[in-house]
Structure formats: structure tokens, C-alpha cells
C-alpha positions as a LaTeX table, in Angstrom:
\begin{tabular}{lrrr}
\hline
Residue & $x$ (\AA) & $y$ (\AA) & $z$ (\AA) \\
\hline
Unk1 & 18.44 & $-77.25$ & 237.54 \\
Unk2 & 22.05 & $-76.34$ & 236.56 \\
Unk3 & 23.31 & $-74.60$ & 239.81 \\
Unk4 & 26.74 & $-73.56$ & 240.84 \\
Unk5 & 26.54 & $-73.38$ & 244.78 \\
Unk6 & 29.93 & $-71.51$ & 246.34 \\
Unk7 & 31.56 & $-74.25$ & 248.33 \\
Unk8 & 30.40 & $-72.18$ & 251.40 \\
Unk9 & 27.02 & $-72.01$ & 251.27 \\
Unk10 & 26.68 & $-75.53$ & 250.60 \\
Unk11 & 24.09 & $-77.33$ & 253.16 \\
Unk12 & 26.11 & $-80.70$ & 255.18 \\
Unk13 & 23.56 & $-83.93$ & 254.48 \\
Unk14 & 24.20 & $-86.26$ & 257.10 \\
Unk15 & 20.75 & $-87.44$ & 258.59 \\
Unk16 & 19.22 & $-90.19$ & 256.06 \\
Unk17 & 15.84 & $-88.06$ & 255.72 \\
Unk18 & 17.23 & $-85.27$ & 254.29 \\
Unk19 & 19.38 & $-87.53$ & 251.79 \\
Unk20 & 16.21 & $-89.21$ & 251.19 \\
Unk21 & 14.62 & $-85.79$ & 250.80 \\
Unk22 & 17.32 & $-84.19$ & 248.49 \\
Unk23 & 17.02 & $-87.14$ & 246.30 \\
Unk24 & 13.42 & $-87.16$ & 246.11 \\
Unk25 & 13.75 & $-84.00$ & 245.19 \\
Unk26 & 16.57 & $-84.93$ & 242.18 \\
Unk27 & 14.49 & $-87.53$ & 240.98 \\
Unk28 & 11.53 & $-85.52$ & 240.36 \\
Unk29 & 14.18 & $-83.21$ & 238.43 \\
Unk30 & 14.76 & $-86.27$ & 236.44 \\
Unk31 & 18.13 & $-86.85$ & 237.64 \\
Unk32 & 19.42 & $-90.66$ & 238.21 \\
Unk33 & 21.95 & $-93.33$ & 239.07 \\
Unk34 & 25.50 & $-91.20$ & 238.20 \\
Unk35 & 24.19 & $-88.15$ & 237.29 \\
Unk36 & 22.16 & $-88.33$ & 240.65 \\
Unk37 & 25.71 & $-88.93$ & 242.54 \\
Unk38 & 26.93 & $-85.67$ & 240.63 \\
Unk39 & 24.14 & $-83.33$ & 241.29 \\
Unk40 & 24.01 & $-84.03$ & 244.81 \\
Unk41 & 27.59 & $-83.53$ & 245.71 \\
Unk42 & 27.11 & $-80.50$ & 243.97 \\
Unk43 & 25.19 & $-78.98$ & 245.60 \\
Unk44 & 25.59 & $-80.45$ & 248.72 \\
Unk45 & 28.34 & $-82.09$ & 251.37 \\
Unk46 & 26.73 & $-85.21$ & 251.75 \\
Unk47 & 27.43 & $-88.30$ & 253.44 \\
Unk48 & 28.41 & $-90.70$ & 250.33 \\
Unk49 & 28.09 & $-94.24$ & 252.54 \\
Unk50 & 24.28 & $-93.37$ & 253.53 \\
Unk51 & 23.48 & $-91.55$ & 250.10 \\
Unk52 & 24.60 & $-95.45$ & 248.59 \\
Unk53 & 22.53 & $-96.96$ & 251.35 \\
Unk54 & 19.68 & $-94.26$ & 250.36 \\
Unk55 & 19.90 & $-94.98$ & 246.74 \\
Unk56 & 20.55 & $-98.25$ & 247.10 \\
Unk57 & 16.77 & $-98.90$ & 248.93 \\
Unk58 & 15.15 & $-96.78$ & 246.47 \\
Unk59 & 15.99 & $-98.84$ & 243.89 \\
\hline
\end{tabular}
């Protein structure tokens, strides 16, 4: 899933159910803990205090 996303097309995750989504998503890539973090704010903006919060109740 190596993707290089132009800064400006990049989707803004603010709204926990799409963080939850987008990291559902991530997981299933087989993504986790740090490199989850990375991929995410890759490809997206993304609201790091509820994508802790997110991660944080997965675990």
C-alpha cells in the first residue's frame, strides 16, 4: 500500500468514525502501532489527539 498522496489531495480526518474507519482499514493492510501513526499521516491530515484516543480503545 506504498502511496505518495500530493499534500493537496489529502482527505482532513477529524470525525472519530472515519479515524476509526481509516484505521480499520490500515490494520487489515497489516499496518500497526508506529508504522500505523506513519501511514495515516501520510496519507491523510488527521486529528493526532483522537487518532491516540482511537488507537488507544482498539487496543
Amino acid at each position: 500500500m506504498e502511496q505518495f498522496v500530493e499534500e493537496s489531495m489529502k482527505r482532513r480526518l477529524t470525525e472519530r468514525v472515519d479515524i476509526l474507519t481509516a484505521v480499520g482499514i490500515l490494520k487489515s493492510y497489516g499496518y500497526w502501532d508506529d508504522e500505523l501513526i506513519v501511514a495515516i499521516t501520510r496519507i491523510f491530515y488527521v486529528d493526532l489527539d483522537a487518532l491516540n484516543e482511537v488507537v488507544r480503545d482498539a487496543a
